[in-house]
N, C-alpha and C positions, 0 to 999 in steps of 0.2 A: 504494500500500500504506500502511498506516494503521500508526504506528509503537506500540509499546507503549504510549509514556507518554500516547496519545492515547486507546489504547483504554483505559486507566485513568480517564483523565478521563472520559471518556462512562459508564462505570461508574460514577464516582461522582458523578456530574448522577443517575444513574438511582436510588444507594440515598440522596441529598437528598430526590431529587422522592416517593420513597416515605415516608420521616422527613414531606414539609410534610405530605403526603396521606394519614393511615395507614389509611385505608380503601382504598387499594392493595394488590392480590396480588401483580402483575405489573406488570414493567415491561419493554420490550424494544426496542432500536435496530437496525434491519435495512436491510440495501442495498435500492434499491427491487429488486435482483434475485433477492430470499428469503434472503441470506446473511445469519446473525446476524454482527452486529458486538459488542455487547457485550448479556448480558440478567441480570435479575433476577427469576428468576421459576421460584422455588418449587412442584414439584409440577404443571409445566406443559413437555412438551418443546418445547426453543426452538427446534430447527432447525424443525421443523413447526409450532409459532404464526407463524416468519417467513415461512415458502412462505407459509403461507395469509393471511399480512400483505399478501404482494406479490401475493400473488392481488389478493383485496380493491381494494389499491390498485389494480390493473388498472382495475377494475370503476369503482372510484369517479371515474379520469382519463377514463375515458372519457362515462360521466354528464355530468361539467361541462362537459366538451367538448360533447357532442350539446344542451347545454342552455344554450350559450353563459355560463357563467358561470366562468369563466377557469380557473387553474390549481387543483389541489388542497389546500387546505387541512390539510382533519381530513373525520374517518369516525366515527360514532360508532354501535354497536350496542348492543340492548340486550337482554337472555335475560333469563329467569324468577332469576335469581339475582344478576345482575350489569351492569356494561356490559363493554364491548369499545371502544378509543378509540385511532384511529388520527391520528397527527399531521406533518403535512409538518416534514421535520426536515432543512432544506438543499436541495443540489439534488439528492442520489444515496441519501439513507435517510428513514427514517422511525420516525418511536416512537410502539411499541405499548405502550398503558398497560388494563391489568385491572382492576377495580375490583369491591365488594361494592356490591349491591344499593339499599345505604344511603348513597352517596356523595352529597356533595353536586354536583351536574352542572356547576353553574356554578363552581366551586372546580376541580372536574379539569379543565374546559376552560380557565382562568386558567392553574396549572401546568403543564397539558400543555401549550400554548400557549409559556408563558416557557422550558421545559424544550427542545422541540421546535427550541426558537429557538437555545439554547446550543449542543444538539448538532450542529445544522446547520453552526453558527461552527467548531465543534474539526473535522468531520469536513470542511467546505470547505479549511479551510484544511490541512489533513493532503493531500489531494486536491492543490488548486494547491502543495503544496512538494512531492512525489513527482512530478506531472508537470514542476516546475521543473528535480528530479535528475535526469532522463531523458532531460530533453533537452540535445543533446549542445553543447557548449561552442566556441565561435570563436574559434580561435587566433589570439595578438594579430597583429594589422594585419591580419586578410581583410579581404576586401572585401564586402562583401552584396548578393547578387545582384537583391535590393528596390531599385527606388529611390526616390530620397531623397521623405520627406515634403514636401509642399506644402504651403506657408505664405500664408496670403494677405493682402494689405498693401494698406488701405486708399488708394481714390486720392485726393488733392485734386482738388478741382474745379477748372477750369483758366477762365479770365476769361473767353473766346470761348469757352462751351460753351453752349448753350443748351436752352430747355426748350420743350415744348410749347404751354405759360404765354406763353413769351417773345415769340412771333410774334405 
């Protein structure tokens, strides 16, 4: 679970990236599972831009997959009025950024790109500290049922050892 002050910062990565960019409409960070996590986006509803975000993303992981060209990136669409610009954003969301017609494409993919990358950091790391609370804690002295790591310790070479060379 993703604590308030996280989903505050992801909010406000979103009204930055709209401030560098202001030929931005939208802007929107969603679990790759359609759940909005935090949006900015005016005049567009966010639960239903995120389904159809994760749709998309569906569509676009498995492309690169069938096309051998590795994990997902970005998605970028483009309509008679605008683009649509999907960004890998960590390991579990993604940001959807909207844009006017007039944007400049190489500027929203820079931004989206550094933006995509911020919220990846706040939302991984919100992630590994809720999985860290969860799990449950070893009262002093157990014993750990693992055992112990293996360490490996280089051998000297011993004076009568010989080599293939040596015959």
């Amino acid at each position: 679970m993703v604590s308030e002050e996280d989903l505050q910062a992801v909010l406000a990565e979103l009204h930055r990236l709209r401030t560098r960019v202001p030929q931005l409409t939208g802007a929107l960070a969603a679990g790759v599972d359609g759940l909005v996590v935090a949006h900015d986006t005016p005049g567009v509803d966010p639960e239903g831009l995120s389904a159809l975000t994760a749709a998309a993303l569906g569509v676009a992981v498995r492309i690169t997959d069938a096309t051998g060209n590795g994990g997902f990136r970005e998605l970028l669409v483009r309509g008679e009025r605008g683009y649509i610009a999907g960004y890998a954003a960590g390991r579990t969301a993604v940001l959807t950024l909207l844009a006017e017609g007039r944007v400049n494409v190489g500027r929203l993919h820079l931004e989206g790109r550094r933006s995509g990358a911020r919220i990846g950091e706040l939302l991984d790391a919100a992630e590994a500290a809720a999985r860290e609370a969860r799990r449950p804690a070893r009262p002093l002295g157990a014993v750990s049922s693992a055992p112990p790591p293996r360490t490996r310790t280089p051998r000297a070479p011993s004076a009568d050892a010989g080599t293939a060379a040596d015959s």
